[in-house]
N, CA, C and O atoms as a GROMACS GRO file, in nm:
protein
  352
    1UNK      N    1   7.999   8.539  10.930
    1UNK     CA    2   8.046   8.506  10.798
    1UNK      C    3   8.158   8.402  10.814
    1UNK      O    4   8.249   8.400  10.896
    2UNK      N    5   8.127   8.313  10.712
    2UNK     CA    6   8.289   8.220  10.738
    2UNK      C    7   8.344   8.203  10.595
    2UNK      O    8   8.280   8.240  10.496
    3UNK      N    9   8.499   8.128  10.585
    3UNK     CA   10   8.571   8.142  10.488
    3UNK      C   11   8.600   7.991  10.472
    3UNK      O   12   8.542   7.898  10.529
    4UNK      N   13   8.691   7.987  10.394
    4UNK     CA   14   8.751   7.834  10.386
    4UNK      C   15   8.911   7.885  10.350
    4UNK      O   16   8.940   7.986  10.286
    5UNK      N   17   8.983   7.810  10.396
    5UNK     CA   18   9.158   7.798  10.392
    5UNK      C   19   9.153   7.709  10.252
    5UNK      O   20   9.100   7.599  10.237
    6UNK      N   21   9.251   7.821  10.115
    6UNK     CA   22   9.247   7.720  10.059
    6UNK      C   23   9.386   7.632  10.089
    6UNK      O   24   9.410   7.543  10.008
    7UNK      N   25   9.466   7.647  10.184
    7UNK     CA   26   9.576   7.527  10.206
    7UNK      C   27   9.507   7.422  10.290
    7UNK      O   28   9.484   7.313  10.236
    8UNK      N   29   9.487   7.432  10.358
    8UNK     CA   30   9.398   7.348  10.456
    8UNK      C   31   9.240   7.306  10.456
    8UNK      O   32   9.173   7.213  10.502
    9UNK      N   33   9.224   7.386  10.404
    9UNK     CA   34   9.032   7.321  10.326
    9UNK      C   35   8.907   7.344  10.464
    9UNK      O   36   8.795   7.295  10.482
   10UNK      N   37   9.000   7.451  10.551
   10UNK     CA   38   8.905   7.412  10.680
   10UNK      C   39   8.843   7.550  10.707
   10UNK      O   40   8.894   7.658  10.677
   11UNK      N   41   8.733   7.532  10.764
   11UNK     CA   42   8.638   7.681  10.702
   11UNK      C   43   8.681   7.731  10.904
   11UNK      O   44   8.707   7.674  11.009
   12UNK      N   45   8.659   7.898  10.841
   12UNK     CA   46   8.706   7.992  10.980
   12UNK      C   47   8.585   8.075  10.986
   12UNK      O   48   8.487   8.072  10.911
   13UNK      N   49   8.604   8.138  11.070
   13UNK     CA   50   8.536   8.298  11.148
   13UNK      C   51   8.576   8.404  11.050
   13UNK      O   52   8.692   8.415  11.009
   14UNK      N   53   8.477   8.481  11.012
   14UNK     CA   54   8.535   8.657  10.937
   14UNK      C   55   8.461   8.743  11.009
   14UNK      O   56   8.338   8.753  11.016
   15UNK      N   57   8.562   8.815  11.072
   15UNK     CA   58   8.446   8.920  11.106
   15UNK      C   59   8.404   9.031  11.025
   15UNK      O   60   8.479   9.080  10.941
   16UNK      N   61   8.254   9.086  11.051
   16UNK     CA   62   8.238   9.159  10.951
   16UNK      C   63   8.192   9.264  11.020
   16UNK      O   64   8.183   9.250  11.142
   17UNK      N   65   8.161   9.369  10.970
   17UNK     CA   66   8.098   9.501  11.054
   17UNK      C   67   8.078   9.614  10.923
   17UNK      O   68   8.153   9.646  10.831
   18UNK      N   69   7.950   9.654  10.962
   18UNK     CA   70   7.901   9.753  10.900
   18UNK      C   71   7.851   9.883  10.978
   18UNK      O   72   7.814   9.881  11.096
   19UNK      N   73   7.855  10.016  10.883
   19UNK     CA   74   7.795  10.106  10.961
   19UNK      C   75   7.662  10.121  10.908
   19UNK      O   76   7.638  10.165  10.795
   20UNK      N   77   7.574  10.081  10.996
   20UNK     CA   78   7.403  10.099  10.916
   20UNK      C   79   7.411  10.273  10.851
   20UNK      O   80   7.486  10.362  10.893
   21UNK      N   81   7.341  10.281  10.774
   21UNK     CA   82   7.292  10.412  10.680
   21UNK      C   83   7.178  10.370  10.626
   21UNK      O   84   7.159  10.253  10.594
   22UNK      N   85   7.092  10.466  10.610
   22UNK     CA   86   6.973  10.466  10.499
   22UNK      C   87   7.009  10.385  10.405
   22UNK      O   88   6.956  10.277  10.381
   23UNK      N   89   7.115  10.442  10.337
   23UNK     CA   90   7.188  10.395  10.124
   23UNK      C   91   7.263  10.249  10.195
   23UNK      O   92   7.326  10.186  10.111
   24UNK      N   93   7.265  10.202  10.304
   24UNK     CA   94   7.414  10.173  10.348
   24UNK      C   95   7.503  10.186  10.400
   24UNK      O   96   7.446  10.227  10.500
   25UNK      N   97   7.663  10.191  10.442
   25UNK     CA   98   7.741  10.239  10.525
   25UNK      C   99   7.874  10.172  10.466
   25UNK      O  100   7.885  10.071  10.396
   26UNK      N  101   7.954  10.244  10.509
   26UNK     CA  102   8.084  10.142  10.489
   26UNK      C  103   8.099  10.079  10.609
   26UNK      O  104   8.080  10.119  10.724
   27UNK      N  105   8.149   9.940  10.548
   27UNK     CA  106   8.204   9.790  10.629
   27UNK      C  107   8.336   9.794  10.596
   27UNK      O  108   8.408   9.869  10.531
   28UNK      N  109   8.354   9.661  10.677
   28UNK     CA  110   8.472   9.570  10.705
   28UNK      C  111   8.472   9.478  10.701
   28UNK      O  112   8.360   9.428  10.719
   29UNK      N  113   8.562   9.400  10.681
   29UNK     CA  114   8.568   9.229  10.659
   29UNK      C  115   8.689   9.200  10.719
   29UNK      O  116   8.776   9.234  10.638
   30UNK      N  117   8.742   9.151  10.828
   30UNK     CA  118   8.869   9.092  10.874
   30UNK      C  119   8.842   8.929  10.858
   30UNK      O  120   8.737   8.869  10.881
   31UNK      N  121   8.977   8.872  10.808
   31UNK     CA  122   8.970   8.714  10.778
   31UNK      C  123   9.063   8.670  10.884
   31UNK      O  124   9.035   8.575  10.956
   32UNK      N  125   9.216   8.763  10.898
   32UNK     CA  126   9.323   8.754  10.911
   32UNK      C  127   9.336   8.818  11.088
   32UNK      O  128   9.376   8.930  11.123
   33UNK      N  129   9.292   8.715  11.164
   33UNK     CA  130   9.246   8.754  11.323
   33UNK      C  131   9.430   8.767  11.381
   33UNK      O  132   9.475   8.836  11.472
   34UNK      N  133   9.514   8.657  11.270
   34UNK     CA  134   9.682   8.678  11.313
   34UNK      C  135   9.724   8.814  11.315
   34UNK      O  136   9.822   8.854  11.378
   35UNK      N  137   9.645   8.888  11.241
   35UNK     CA  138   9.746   9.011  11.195
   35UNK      C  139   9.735   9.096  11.352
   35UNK      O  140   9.825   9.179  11.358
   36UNK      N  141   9.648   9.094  11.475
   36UNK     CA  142   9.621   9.167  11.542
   36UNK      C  143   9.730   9.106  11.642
   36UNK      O  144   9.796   9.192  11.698
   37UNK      N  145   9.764   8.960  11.678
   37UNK     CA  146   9.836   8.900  11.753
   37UNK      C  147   9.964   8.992  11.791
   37UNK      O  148  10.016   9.074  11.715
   38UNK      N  149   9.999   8.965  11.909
   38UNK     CA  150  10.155   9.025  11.913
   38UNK      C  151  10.277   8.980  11.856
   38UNK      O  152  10.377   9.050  11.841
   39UNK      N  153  10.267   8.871  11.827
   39UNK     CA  154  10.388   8.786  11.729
   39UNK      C  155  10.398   8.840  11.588
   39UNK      O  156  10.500   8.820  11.521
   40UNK      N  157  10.285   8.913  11.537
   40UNK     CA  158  10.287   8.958  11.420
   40UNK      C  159  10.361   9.102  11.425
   40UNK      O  160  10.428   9.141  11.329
   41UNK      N  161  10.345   9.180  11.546
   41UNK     CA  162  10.387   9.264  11.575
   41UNK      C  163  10.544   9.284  11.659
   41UNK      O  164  10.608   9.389  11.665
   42UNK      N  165  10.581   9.155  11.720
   42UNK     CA  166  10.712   9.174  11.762
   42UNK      C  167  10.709   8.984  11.764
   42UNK      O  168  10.660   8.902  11.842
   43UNK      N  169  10.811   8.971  11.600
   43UNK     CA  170  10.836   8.846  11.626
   43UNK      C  171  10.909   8.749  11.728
   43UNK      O  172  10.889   8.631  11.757
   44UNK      N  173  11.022   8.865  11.780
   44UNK     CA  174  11.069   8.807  11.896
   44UNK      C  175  10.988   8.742  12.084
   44UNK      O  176  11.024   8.669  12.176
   45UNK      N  177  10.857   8.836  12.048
   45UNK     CA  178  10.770   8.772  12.143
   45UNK      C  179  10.734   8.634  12.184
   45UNK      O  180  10.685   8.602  12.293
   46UNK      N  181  10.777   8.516  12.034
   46UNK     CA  182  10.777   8.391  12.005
   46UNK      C  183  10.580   8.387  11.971
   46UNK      O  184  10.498   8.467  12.017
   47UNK      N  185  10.551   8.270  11.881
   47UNK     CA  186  10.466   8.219  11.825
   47UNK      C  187  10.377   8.119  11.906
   47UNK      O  188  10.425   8.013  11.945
   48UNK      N  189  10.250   8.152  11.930
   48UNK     CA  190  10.127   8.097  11.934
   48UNK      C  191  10.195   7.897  11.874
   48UNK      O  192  10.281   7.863  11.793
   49UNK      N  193  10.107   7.822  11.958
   49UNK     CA  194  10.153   7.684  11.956
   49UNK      C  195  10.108   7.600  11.766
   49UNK      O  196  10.137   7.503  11.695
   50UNK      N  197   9.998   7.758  11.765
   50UNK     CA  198   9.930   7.715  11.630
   50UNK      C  199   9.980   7.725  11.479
   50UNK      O  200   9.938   7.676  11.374
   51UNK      N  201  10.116   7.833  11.519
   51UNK     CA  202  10.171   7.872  11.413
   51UNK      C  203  10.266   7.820  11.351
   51UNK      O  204  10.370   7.835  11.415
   52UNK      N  205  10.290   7.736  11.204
   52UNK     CA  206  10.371   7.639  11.205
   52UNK      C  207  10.493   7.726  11.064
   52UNK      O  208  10.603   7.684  11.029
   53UNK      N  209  10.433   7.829  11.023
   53UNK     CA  210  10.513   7.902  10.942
   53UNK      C  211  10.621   8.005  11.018
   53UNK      O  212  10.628   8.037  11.136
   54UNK      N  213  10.699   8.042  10.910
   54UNK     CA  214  10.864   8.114  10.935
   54UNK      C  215  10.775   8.234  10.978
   54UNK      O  216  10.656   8.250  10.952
   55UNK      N  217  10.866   8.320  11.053
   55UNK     CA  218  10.800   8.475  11.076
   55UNK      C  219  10.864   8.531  10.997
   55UNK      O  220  10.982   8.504  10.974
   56UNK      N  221  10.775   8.652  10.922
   56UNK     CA  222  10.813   8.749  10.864
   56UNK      C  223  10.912   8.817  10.920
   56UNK      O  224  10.934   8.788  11.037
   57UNK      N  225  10.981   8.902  10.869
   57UNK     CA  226  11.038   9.009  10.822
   57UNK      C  227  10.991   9.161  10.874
   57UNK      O  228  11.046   9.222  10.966
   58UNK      N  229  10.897   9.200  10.808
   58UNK     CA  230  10.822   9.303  10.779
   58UNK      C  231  10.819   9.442  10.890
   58UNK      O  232  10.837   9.562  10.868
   59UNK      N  233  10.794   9.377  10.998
   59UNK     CA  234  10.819   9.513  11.112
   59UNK      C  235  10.930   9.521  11.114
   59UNK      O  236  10.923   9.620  11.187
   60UNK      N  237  11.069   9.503  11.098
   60UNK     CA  238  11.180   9.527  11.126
   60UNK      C  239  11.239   9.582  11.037
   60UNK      O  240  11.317   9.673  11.066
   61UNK      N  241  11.214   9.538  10.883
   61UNK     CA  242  11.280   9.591  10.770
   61UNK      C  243  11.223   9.733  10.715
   61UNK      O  244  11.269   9.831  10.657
   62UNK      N  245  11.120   9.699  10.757
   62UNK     CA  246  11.041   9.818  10.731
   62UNK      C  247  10.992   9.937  10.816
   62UNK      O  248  10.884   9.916  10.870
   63UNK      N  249  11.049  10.054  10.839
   63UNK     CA  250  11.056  10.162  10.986
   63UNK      C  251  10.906  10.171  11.032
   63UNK      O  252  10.861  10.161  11.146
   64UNK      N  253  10.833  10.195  10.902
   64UNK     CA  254  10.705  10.233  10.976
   64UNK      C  255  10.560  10.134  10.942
   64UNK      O  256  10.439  10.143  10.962
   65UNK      N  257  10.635  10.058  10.891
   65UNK     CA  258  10.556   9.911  10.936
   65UNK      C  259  10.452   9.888  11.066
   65UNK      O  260  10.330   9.900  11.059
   66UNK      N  261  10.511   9.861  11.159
   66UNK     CA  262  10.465   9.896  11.261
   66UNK      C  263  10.353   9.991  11.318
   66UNK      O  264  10.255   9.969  11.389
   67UNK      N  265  10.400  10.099  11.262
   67UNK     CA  266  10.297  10.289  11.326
   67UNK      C  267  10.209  10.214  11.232
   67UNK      O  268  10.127  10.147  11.295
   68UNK      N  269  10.200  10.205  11.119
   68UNK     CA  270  10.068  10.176  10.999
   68UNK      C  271   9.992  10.051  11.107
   68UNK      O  272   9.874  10.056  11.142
   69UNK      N  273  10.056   9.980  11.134
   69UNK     CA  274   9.991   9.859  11.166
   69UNK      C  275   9.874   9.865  11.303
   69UNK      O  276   9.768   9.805  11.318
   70UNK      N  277   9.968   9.992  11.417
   70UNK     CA  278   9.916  10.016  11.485
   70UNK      C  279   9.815  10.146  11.454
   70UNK      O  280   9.725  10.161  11.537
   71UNK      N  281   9.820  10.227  11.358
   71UNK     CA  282   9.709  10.291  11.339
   71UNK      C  283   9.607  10.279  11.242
   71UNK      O  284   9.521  10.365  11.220
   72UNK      N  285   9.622  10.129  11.162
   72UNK     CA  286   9.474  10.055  11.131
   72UNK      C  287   9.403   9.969  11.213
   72UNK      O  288   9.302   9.910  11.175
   73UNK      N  289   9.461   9.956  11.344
   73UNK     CA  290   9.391   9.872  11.458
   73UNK      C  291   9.327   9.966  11.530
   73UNK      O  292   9.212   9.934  11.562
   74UNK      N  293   9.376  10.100  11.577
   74UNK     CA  294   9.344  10.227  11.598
   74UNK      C  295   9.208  10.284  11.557
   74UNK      O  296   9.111  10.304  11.629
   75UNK      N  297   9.225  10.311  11.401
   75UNK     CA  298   9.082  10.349  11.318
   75UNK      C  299   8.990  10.262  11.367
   75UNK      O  300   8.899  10.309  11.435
   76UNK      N  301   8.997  10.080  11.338
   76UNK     CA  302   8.937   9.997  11.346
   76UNK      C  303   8.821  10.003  11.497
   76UNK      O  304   8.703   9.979  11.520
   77UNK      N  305   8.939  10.049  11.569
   77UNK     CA  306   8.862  10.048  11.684
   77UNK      C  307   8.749  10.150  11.740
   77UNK      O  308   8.641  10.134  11.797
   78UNK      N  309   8.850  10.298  11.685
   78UNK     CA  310   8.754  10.393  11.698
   78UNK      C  311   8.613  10.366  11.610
   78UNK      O  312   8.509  10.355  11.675
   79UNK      N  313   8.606  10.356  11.464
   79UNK     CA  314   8.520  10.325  11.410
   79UNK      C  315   8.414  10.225  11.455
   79UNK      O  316   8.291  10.226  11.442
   80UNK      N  317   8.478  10.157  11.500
   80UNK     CA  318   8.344  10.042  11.573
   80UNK      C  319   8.284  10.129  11.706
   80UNK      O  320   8.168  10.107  11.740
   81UNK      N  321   8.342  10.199  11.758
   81UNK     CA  322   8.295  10.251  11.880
   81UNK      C  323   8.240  10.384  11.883
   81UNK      O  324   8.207  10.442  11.987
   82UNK      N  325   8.228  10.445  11.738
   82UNK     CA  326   8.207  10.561  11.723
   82UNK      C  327   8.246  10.706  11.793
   82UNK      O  328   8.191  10.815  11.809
   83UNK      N  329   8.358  10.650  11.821
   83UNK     CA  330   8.480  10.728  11.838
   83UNK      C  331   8.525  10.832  11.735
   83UNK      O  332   8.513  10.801  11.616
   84UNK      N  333   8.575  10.947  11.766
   84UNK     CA  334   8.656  10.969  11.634
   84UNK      C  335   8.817  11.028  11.676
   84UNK      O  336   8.844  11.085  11.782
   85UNK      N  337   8.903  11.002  11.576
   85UNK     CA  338   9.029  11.012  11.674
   85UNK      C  339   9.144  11.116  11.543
   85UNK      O  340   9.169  11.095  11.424
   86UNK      N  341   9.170  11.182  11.599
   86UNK     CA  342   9.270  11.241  11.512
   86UNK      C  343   9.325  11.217  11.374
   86UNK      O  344   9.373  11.105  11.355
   87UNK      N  345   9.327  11.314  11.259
   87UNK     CA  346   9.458  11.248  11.151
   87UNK      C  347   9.560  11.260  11.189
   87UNK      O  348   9.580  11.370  11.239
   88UNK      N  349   9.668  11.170  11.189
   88UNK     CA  350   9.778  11.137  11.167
   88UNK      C  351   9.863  11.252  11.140
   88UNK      O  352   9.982  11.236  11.116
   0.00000   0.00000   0.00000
C-alpha cells in the first residue's frame, strides 16, 4: 500500500497486515515507520540525518508515554506472530 505526504507530495510505504478469517479479520495500517525509531523514543539518542523537524516533547512530559508506546509495539508484534502475551 502506499501514501502520499501532503507536505512534500512524495508517495511512501504503509504497511498493512491483516488477520485472514472467513468474515475477515482485524488489520493494521502503519504509515508512521518514525514512530518505531529510537529518537522517537529517547530524543536524546539524536536524529536520523533525515529528520529535519524539532523533537517532541512527549516521552518526557508525559510518565507513561513511553510504557504505552512500548506496549503497542509489543501487541503489534505478538499479533503478527501469533503470539499471545499478557494484559497489562
Amino acid at each position: 500500500m502506499r501514501g502520499r505526504s501532503k507536505v512534500t507530495g512524495r508517495d511512501f510505504n504503509i504497511a498493512v497486515a491483516f488477520e485472514p478469517g472467513e468474515r475477515g479479520g482485524p488489520g493494521i495500517a502503519q504509515s508512521t515507520f518514525h514512530h518505531f525509531a529510537d529518537y522517537n523514543w529517547d530524543t536524546l539518542s539524536g536524529c536520523p540525518s533525515f529528520v529535519d523537524e524539532p523533537p517532541g516533547d512527549g516521552m518526557k512530559r508525559v510518565q507513561e508515554a513511553l510504557a504505552d508506546t512500548q506496549r503497542y509495539a509489543l501487541n503489534i508484534a505478538a499479533w503478527l506472530s501469533g503470539v499471545s502475551i499478557p494484559s497489562k
